[in-house]
C-alpha positions in Angstrom: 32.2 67.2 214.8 34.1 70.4 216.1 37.6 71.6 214.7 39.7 69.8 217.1 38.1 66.2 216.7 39.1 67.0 212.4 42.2 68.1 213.2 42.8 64.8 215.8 41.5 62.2 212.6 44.6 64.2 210.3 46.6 63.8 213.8 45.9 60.0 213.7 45.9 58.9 210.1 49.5 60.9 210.2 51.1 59.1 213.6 49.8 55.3 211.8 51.6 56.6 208.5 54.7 57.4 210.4 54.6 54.6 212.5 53.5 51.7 209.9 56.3 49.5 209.2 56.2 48.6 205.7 56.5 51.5 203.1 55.6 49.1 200.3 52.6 48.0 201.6 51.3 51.3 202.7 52.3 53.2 199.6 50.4 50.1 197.5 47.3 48.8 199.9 46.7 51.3 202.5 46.8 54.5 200.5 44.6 53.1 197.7 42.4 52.0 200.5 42.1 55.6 201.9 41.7 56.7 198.7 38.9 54.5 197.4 37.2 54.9 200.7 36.8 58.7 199.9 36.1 58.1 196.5 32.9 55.9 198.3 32.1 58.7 199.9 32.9 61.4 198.0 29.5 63.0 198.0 28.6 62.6 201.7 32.1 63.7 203.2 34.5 66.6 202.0 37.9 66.2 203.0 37.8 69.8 203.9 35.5 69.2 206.7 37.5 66.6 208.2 40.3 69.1 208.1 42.5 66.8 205.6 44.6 69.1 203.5 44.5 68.9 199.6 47.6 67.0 198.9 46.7 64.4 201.7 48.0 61.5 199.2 51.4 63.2 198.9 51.8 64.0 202.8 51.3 60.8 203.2 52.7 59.0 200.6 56.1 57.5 202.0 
């Protein structure tokens, strides 16, 4: 996966956050859900390689 298709998966997850209507359900079911999916994959994916930024969960906390 080159730079640009990281940065463009950061891109995405960021437009849905701004976009989603509920800041409720995103802030308790969608985050947790990111979350526990890279806890799942924590040993096969770095977040630094898919160019998300260490305080993702803050960025996109609502």
């Amino acid at each position: 996966m080159g730079a640009a298709a990281k940065r463009r998966l950061w891109g995405a997850i960021m437009a849905l956050c701004s976009l989603y209507p509920g800041r409720d359900k995103w802030n308790s079911e969608i985050l947790p859900s990111l979350e526990a999916l890279f806890e799942e994959y924590g040993e096969d994916v770095e977040l630094y390689h898919i160019a998300f930024p260490k305080d993702w969960k803050n960025r996109l906390k609502k």
